[in-house]
VMD Tcl script that draws the C-alpha trace (Angstrom):
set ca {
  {10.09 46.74 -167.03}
  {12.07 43.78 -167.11}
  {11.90 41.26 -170.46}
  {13.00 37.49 -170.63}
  {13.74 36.06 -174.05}
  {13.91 32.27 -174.41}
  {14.45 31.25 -177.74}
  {11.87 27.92 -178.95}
  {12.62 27.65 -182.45}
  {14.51 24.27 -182.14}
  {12.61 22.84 -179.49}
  {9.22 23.66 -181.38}
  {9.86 22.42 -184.55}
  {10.71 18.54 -183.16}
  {8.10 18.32 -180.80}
  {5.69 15.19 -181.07}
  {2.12 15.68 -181.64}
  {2.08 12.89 -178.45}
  {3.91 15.73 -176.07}
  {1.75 17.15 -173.60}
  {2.26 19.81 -170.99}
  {2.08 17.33 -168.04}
  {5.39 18.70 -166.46}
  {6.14 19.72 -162.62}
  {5.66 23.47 -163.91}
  {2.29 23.02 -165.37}
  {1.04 20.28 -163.17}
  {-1.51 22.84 -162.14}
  {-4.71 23.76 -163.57}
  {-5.15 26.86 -165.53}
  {-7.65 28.73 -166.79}
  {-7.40 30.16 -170.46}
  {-9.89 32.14 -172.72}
  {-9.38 31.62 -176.33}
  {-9.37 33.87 -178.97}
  {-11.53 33.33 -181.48}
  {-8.64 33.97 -183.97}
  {-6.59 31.26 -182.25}
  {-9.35 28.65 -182.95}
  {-11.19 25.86 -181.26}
  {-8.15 23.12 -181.71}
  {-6.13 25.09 -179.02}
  {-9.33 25.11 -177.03}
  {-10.40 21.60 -176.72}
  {-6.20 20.86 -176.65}
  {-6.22 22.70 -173.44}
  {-9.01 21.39 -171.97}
  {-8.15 17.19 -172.76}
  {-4.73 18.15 -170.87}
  {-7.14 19.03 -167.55}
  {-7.22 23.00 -168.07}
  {-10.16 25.31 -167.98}
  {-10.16 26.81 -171.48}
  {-12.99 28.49 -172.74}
  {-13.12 29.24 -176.73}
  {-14.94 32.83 -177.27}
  {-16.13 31.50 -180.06}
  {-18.67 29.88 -178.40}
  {-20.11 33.24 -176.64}
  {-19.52 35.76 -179.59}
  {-17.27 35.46 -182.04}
  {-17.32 39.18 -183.03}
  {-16.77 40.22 -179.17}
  {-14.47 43.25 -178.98}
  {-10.91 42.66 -177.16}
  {-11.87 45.20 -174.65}
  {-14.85 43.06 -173.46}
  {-12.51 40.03 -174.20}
  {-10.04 41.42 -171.30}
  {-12.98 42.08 -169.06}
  {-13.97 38.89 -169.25}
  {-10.78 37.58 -168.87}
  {-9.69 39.59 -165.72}
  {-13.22 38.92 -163.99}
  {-12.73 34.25 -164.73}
  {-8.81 35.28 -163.90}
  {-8.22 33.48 -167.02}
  {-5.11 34.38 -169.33}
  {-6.06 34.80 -172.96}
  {-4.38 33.33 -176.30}
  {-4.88 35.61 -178.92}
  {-3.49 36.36 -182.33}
  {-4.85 39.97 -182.45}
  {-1.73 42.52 -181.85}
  {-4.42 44.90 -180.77}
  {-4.16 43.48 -177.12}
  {-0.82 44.85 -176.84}
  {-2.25 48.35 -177.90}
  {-4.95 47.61 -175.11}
  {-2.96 46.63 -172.24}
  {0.42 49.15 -172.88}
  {-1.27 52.26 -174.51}
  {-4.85 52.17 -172.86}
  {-3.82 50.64 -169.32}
  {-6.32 47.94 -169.48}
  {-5.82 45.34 -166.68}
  {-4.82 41.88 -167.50}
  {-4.91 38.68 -165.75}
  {-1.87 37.51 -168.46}
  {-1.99 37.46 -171.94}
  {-0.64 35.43 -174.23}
  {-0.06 36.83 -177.54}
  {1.35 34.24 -180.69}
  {2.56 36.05 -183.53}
  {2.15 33.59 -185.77}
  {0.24 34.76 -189.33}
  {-0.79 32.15 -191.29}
  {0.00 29.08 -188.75}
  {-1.71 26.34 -189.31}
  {-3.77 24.49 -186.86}
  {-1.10 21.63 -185.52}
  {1.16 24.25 -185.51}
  {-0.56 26.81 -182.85}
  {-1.21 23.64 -180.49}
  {2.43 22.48 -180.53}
  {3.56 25.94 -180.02}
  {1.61 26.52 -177.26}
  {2.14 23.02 -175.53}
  {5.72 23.73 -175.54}
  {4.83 27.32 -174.07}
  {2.88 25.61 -170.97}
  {5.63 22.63 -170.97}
  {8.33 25.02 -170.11}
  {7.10 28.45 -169.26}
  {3.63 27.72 -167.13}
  {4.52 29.65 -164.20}
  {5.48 32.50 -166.25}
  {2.32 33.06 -167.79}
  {-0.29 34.09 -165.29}
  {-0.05 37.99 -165.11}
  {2.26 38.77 -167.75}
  {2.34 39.62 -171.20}
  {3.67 37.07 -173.05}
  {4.69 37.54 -176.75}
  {5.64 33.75 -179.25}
  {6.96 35.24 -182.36}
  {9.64 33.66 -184.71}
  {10.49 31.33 -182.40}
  {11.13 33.50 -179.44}
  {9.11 33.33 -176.43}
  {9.55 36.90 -174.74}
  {7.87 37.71 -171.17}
  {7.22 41.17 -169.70}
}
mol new
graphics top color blue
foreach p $ca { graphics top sphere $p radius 0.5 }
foreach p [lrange $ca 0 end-1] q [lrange $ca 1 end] { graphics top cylinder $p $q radius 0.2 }
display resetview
């Protein structure tokens, strides 16, 4: 299983709150299901830059990650999660996936998950669909 690492920490830590993912990678639509862990901020982010995010949140907040990749995998969305348990879920109990995005970020604070994951989709859009996707300590790595 191949990895990519692409270190962010630079890049993230000037970005403007103005930046948006409106680049010739991410030009497309996507389709994202939040975590509830993640938070609504990333949600409604997502969505103003013309994405289809939906925050689970909304449906049940105490839905299990199982049920959360179900749903996922049936929309073909790609979920943003904080919950290492999806990595237990996809690698040790073969769940399918339709791409996860996992950010490793304890304690973050709300500006800080939305720039990190504009930059993600800014530079690394096409890399996300399918894949599992890991942001931590400034290092974006792709399997």
């Amino acid at each position: 299983m191949s990895r990519q690492r692409f270190n962010t920490l630079p890049i993230w830590l000037r970005l403007s709150e103005s930046t948006w993912f409106h680049s010739p990678h991410s030009s497309r639509q996507m389709r994202f299901l939040v975590d509830f862990n993640v938070g609504r901020a990333v949600a409604d982010d997502l969505c103003q830059a013309g994405h289809d995010a939906v925050f689970v949140g909304d449906t049940d907040p105490r839905m299990s990650d199982a049920d959360i990749l179900l749903w996922a995998v049936r929309e073909r969305r790609i979920v943003v999660t904080m919950d290492a348990d999806f990595g237990e879920l996809v690698y040790h109990s073969g769940h399918p996936h339709s791409g996860v995005l996992f950010l490793r970020m304890p304690g973050a604070r709300r500006e800080t998950k939305v720039r990190i994951v504009k930059w993600i989709l800014e530079h690394h859009a096409s890399d996300l669909p399918g894949r599992f996707c890991v942001f931590d300590a400034g290092t974006l790595r792709i399997r």
